[in-house]
C-alpha positions as CSV (number, residue, x, y, z in Angstrom):
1,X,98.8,24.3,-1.6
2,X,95.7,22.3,-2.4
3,X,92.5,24.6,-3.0
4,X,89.4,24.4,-0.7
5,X,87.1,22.6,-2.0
6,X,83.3,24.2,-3.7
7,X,80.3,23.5,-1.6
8,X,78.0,21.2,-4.3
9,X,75.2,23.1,-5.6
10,X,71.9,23.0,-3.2
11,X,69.6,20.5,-4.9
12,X,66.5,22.2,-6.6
13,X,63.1,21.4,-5.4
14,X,61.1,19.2,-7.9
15,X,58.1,20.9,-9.1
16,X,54.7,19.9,-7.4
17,X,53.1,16.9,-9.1
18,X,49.1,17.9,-10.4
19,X,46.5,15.1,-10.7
20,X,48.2,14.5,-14.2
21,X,51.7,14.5,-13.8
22,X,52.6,12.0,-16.0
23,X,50.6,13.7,-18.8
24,X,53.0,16.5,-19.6
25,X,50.7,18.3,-22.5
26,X,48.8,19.5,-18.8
27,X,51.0,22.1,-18.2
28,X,51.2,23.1,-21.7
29,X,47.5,23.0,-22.8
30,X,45.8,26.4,-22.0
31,X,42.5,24.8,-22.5
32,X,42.4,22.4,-20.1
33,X,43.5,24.4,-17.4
34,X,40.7,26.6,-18.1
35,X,38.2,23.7,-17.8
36,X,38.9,22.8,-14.4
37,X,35.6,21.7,-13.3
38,X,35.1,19.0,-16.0
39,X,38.0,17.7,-15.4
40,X,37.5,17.2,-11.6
41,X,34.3,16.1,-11.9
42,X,33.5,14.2,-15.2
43,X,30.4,13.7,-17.0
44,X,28.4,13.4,-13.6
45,X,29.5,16.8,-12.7
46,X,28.3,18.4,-16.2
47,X,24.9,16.2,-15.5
48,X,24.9,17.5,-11.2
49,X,25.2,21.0,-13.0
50,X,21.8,21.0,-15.0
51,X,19.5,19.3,-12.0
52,X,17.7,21.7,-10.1
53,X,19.1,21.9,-6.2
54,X,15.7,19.7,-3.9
55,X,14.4,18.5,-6.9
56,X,12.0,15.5,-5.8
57,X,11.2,12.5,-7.8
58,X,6.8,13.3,-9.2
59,X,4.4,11.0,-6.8
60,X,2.5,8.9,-9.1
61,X,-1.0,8.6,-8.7
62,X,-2.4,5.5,-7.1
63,X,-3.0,2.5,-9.5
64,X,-6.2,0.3,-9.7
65,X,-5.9,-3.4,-10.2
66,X,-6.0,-3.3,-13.9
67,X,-3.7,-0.8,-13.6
68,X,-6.2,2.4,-14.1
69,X,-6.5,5.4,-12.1
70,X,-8.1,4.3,-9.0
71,X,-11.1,6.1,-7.6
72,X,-11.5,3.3,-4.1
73,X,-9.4,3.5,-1.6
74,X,-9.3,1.7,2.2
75,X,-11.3,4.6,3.4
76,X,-14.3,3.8,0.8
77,X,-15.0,0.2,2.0
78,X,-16.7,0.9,5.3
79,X,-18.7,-2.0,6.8
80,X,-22.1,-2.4,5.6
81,X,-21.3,-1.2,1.5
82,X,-22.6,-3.6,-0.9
83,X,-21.3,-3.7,-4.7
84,X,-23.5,-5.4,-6.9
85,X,-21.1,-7.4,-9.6
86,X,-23.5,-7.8,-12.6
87,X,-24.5,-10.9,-13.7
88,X,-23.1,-13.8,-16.2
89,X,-24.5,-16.5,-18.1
90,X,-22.8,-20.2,-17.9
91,X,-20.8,-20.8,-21.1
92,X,-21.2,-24.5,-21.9
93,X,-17.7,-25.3,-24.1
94,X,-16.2,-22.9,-21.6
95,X,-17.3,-24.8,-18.2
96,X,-16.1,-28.4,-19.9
97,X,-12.9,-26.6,-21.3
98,X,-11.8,-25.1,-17.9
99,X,-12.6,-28.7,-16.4
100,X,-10.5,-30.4,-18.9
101,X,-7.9,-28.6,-18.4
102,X,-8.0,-28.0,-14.2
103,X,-10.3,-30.9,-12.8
104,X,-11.2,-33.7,-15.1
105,X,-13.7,-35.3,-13.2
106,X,-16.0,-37.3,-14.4
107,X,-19.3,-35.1,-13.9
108,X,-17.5,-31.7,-15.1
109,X,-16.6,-33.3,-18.3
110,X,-18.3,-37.3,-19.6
111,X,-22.1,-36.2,-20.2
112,X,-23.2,-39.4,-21.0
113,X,-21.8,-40.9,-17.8
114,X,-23.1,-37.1,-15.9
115,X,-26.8,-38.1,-17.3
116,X,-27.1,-41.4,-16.0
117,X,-25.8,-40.3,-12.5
118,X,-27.8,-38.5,-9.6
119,X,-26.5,-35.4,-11.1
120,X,-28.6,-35.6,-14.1
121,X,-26.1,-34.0,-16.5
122,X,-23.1,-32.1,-16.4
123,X,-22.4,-30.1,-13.4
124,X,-19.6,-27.2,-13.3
125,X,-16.4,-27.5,-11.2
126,X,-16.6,-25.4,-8.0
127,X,-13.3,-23.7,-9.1
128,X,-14.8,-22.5,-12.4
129,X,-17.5,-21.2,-10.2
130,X,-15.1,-19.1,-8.1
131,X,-13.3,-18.2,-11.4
132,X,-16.2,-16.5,-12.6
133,X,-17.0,-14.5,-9.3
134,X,-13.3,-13.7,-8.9
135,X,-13.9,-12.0,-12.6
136,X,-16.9,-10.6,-11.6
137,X,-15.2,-9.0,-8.8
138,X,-12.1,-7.6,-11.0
139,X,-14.8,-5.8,-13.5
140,X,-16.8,-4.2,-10.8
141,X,-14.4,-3.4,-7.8
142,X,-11.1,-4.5,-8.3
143,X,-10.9,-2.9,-11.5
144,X,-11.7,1.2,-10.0
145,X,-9.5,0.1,-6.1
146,X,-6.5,1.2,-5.3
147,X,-6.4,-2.7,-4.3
148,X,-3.0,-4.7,-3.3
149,X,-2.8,-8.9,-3.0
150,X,-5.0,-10.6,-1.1
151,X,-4.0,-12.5,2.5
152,X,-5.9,-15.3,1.6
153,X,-9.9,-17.0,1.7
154,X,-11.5,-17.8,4.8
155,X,-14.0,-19.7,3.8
156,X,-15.1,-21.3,0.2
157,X,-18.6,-22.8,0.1
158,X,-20.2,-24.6,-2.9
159,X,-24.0,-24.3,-2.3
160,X,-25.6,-26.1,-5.1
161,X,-24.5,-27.2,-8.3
162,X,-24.2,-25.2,-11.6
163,X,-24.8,-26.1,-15.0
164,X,-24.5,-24.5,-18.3
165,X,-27.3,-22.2,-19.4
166,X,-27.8,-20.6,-15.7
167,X,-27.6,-16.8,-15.0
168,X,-25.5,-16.1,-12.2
169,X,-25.8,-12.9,-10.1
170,X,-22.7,-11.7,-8.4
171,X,-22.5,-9.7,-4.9
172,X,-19.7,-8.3,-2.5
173,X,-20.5,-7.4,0.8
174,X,-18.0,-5.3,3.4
175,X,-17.8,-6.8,6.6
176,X,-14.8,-5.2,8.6
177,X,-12.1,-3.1,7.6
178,X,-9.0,-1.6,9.9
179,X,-5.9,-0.6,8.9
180,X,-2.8,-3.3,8.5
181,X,-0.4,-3.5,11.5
182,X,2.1,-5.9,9.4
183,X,2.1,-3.3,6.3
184,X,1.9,0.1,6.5
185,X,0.4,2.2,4.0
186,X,-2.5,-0.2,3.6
187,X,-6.0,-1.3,5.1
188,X,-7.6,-4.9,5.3
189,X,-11.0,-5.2,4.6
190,X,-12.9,-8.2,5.4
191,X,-15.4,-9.4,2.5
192,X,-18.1,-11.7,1.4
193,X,-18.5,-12.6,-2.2
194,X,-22.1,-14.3,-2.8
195,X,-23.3,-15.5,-5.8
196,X,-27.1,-16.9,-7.0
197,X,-28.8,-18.9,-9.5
198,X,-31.9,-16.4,-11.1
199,X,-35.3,-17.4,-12.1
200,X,-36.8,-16.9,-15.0
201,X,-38.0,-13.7,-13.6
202,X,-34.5,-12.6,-13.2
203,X,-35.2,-12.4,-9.3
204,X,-32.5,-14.3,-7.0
205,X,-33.4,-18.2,-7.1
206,X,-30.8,-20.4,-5.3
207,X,-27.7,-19.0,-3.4
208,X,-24.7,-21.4,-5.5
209,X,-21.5,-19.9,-4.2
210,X,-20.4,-18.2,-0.8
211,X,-16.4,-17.4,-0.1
212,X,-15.4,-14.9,2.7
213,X,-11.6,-13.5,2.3
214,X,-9.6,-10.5,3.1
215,X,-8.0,-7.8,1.0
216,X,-5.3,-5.7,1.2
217,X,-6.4,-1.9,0.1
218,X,-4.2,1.4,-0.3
219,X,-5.0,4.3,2.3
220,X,-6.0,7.5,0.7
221,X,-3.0,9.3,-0.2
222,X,-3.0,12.7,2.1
Protein backbone atom coordinates (compact mmCIF):
# COMPACT_ATOMS: atom_id res chain seq x y z
CA UNK A 1 0.00 0.00 0.00
CA UNK A 2 1.40 3.23 -1.29
CA UNK A 3 1.62 6.13 1.50
CA UNK A 4 -0.44 9.32 1.26
CA UNK A 5 1.33 11.80 0.07
CA UNK A 6 2.73 15.17 2.52
CA UNK A 7 0.99 18.40 1.79
CA UNK A 8 4.27 20.82 0.53
CA UNK A 9 5.20 23.18 3.09
CA UNK A 10 3.03 26.64 2.83
CA UNK A 11 5.39 29.12 1.21
CA UNK A 12 6.73 31.89 3.58
CA UNK A 13 5.94 35.39 3.08
CA UNK A 14 8.96 37.50 1.74
CA UNK A 15 9.89 40.12 4.04
CA UNK A 16 8.61 43.76 3.24
CA UNK A 17 10.96 45.60 0.92
CA UNK A 18 12.19 49.30 2.72
CA UNK A 19 13.22 52.26 0.46
CA UNK A 20 16.67 50.37 0.42
CA UNK A 21 16.16 46.95 -0.16
CA UNK A 22 18.86 46.20 -2.17
CA UNK A 23 21.27 47.81 0.35
CA UNK A 24 21.31 45.01 2.88
CA UNK A 25 23.82 46.85 5.57
CA UNK A 26 20.01 48.83 6.14
CA UNK A 27 18.68 46.42 8.19
CA UNK A 28 21.87 45.75 9.99
CA UNK A 29 23.09 49.40 10.64
CA UNK A 30 21.66 50.65 13.96
CA UNK A 31 22.69 54.15 12.96
CA UNK A 32 20.87 54.71 10.12
CA UNK A 33 17.71 53.54 11.28
CA UNK A 34 17.99 55.96 13.92
CA UNK A 35 18.47 58.89 11.50
CA UNK A 36 15.36 58.53 9.75
CA UNK A 37 14.72 61.99 8.94
CA UNK A 38 17.95 62.62 7.00
CA UNK A 39 17.60 59.95 5.12
CA UNK A 40 13.97 60.82 3.93
CA UNK A 41 14.72 64.15 3.35
CA UNK A 42 18.36 64.85 2.40
CA UNK A 43 20.32 67.88 2.69
CA UNK A 44 17.23 70.14 1.95
CA UNK A 45 15.49 68.75 4.90
CA UNK A 46 18.57 69.42 7.34
CA UNK A 47 18.59 73.12 5.56
CA UNK A 48 14.06 73.25 5.88
CA UNK A 49 14.97 72.44 9.60
CA UNK A 50 17.12 75.61 10.52
CA UNK A 51 14.64 78.32 8.52
CA UNK A 52 12.37 79.96 10.71
CA UNK A 53 8.42 78.87 9.83
CA UNK A 54 6.86 82.61 7.59
CA UNK A 55 10.16 83.86 7.29
CA UNK A 56 9.86 86.68 4.50
CA UNK A 57 12.54 87.69 2.21
CA UNK A 58 13.83 91.88 3.91
CA UNK A 59 12.16 94.71 1.43
CA UNK A 60 15.00 96.66 0.16
CA UNK A 61 14.82 100.24 0.27
CA UNK A 62 14.05 102.09 -2.81
CA UNK A 63 17.01 102.84 -5.10
CA UNK A 64 17.94 106.35 -6.78
CA UNK A 65 19.28 106.40 -10.29
CA UNK A 66 22.84 106.31 -9.35
CA UNK A 67 21.81 103.70 -7.27
CA UNK A 68 21.75 105.71 -3.79
CA UNK A 69 19.03 105.75 -1.26
CA UNK A 70 16.44 107.69 -2.84
CA UNK A 71 14.76 110.60 -0.96
CA UNK A 72 12.02 111.55 -4.36
CA UNK A 73 9.42 109.71 -5.03
CA UNK A 74 6.13 110.05 -7.61
CA UNK A 75 4.37 111.79 -4.79
CA UNK A 76 7.28 114.65 -4.58
CA UNK A 77 6.94 115.87 -8.24
CA UNK A 78 3.60 117.74 -8.05
CA UNK A 79 2.88 120.13 -10.93
CA UNK A 80 4.36 123.50 -10.56
CA UNK A 81 8.03 122.29 -8.65
CA UNK A 82 10.99 123.64 -10.25
CA UNK A 83 14.64 122.11 -9.61
CA UNK A 84 17.27 124.30 -10.44
CA UNK A 85 20.18 122.07 -12.17
CA UNK A 86 23.34 124.23 -11.55
CA UNK A 87 25.21 125.57 -14.16
CA UNK A 88 28.23 124.32 -16.54
CA UNK A 89 30.75 125.93 -18.58
CA UNK A 90 31.32 124.74 -22.42
CA UNK A 91 34.51 122.57 -22.60
CA UNK A 92 36.13 123.35 -25.91
CA UNK A 93 38.23 119.86 -26.65
CA UNK A 94 35.27 118.23 -25.13
CA UNK A 95 32.47 119.83 -27.55
CA UNK A 96 34.82 118.97 -30.80
CA UNK A 97 35.70 115.49 -29.24
CA UNK A 98 31.99 114.46 -28.67
CA UNK A 99 31.38 115.82 -32.36
CA UNK A 100 34.09 113.77 -33.73
CA UNK A 101 33.05 111.01 -32.52
CA UNK A 102 28.91 111.34 -32.82
CA UNK A 103 28.25 114.03 -35.61
CA UNK A 104 31.20 115.12 -37.69
CA UNK A 105 29.77 117.92 -39.27
CA UNK A 106 31.59 120.40 -40.64
CA UNK A 107 30.73 123.39 -38.17
CA UNK A 108 31.02 121.07 -34.90
CA UNK A 109 34.48 120.20 -35.83
CA UNK A 110 36.73 122.24 -39.21
CA UNK A 111 37.18 125.84 -37.41
CA UNK A 112 38.72 127.28 -40.21
CA UNK A 113 35.91 126.33 -42.53
CA UNK A 114 33.24 127.30 -39.17
CA UNK A 115 34.98 130.93 -39.31
CA UNK A 116 34.51 131.77 -42.76
CA UNK A 117 30.81 130.56 -42.62
CA UNK A 118 27.70 132.51 -41.27
CA UNK A 119 28.35 130.73 -38.12
CA UNK A 120 31.37 132.70 -37.34
CA UNK A 121 33.29 129.80 -35.57
CA UNK A 122 32.57 126.58 -34.21
CA UNK A 123 29.21 125.90 -33.07
CA UNK A 124 28.34 122.73 -30.64
CA UNK A 125 26.17 119.73 -31.83
CA UNK A 126 22.64 119.95 -30.53
CA UNK A 127 23.14 116.38 -29.07
CA UNK A 128 26.09 117.44 -26.96
CA UNK A 129 23.86 120.19 -25.84
CA UNK A 130 21.22 117.70 -24.57
CA UNK A 131 24.07 115.56 -23.22
CA UNK A 132 25.06 118.11 -20.96
CA UNK A 133 21.34 118.91 -19.66
CA UNK A 134 20.63 115.18 -19.48
CA UNK A 135 23.87 115.24 -16.95
CA UNK A 136 22.75 118.17 -15.38
CA UNK A 137 19.60 116.48 -14.72
CA UNK A 138 21.27 113.06 -13.25
CA UNK A 139 23.39 115.33 -10.63
CA UNK A 140 20.51 117.24 -9.44
CA UNK A 141 17.31 115.07 -9.64
CA UNK A 142 17.91 111.90 -11.02
CA UNK A 143 20.59 111.20 -8.77
CA UNK A 144 18.21 111.63 -5.10
CA UNK A 145 14.58 109.82 -7.27
CA UNK A 146 13.45 106.82 -6.86
CA UNK A 147 13.35 107.28 -10.83
CA UNK A 148 12.68 104.27 -13.41
CA UNK A 149 13.36 104.61 -17.64
CA UNK A 150 12.00 107.11 -19.32
CA UNK A 151 8.90 106.65 -22.08
CA UNK A 152 10.54 108.84 -24.37
CA UNK A 153 10.98 112.94 -25.49
CA UNK A 154 8.17 114.85 -26.71
CA UNK A 155 9.73 117.55 -27.97
CA UNK A 156 13.59 118.51 -28.55
CA UNK A 157 14.22 122.19 -29.56
CA UNK A 158 17.64 123.81 -30.38
CA UNK A 159 17.18 127.51 -29.70
CA UNK A 160 20.37 129.12 -30.59
CA UNK A 161 23.61 127.92 -31.05
CA UNK A 162 26.36 127.18 -28.43
CA UNK A 163 29.96 127.66 -28.44
CA UNK A 164 32.72 126.90 -26.26
CA UNK A 165 33.39 129.32 -23.40
CA UNK A 166 29.52 129.91 -22.60
CA UNK A 167 27.94 129.27 -19.16
CA UNK A 168 24.97 127.25 -19.37
CA UNK A 169 22.17 127.33 -16.66
CA UNK A 170 20.12 124.21 -16.39
CA UNK A 171 16.23 124.04 -15.23
CA UNK A 172 13.44 121.26 -14.83
CA UNK A 173 10.06 122.19 -14.56
CA UNK A 174 7.00 119.69 -13.46
CA UNK A 175 4.17 119.85 -15.64
CA UNK A 176 1.77 116.88 -14.96
CA UNK A 177 2.17 113.88 -13.10
CA UNK A 178 -0.55 110.78 -12.59
CA UNK A 179 0.00 107.44 -11.83
CA UNK A 180 0.94 104.72 -14.78
CA UNK A 181 -2.11 102.59 -16.00
CA UNK A 182 0.41 100.25 -18.14
CA UNK A 183 2.84 99.71 -14.95
CA UNK A 184 1.87 99.48 -11.71
CA UNK A 185 3.83 100.56 -8.93
CA UNK A 186 4.98 103.64 -10.76
CA UNK A 187 3.92 107.37 -11.65
CA UNK A 188 4.61 109.39 -14.88
CA UNK A 189 5.53 112.77 -14.61
CA UNK A 190 5.43 115.08 -17.43
CA UNK A 191 8.62 117.49 -17.55
CA UNK A 192 10.36 120.37 -19.15
CA UNK A 193 14.09 120.61 -19.22
CA UNK A 194 15.24 124.39 -20.18
CA UNK A 195 18.52 125.46 -20.54
CA UNK A 196 20.15 129.30 -21.09
CA UNK A 197 23.06 131.11 -22.21
CA UNK A 198 24.24 133.72 -19.03
CA UNK A 199 25.58 137.14 -19.23
CA UNK A 200 28.33 138.40 -17.96
CA UNK A 201 26.32 139.25 -15.00
CA UNK A 202 25.51 135.64 -14.56
CA UNK A 203 21.65 136.58 -15.08
CA UNK A 204 19.73 134.40 -17.86
CA UNK A 205 20.84 135.69 -21.46
CA UNK A 206 19.45 133.59 -24.26
CA UNK A 207 17.14 130.47 -23.81
CA UNK A 208 19.63 127.61 -26.06
CA UNK A 209 17.86 124.40 -25.38
CA UNK A 210 14.15 123.32 -24.62
CA UNK A 211 13.07 119.35 -24.53
CA UNK A 212 9.72 118.23 -22.94
CA UNK A 213 9.65 114.31 -22.04
CA UNK A 214 8.07 111.97 -19.54
CA UNK A 215 9.45 109.85 -16.70
CA UNK A 216 8.68 106.98 -15.06
CA UNK A 217 8.85 107.47 -11.07
CA UNK A 218 8.41 104.89 -8.09
CA UNK A 219 5.28 105.50 -5.74
CA UNK A 220 6.11 105.96 -2.14
CA UNK A 221 6.45 102.68 -0.67
CA UNK A 222 3.48 102.42 2.16
Amino acid sequence: MTAAPQPAAAPQPAAAAGPNAADGSEATNGSEATNGATSANGAAGATEATEPTGATPATQPARSGTGAPAELFFEDLTPGRTFDLGEVRVDGAEMVAFARRFDPQWYHVDAERAAASHHGGLIASGFYTVSLFMRAYVDHVLARAAADASPGLEELRWLAPVRAGDRLAARLDVMGARPSAARPGLGTVSLTGTMFRLGPDGQPAQEVLRTRFRGWFTLRPG
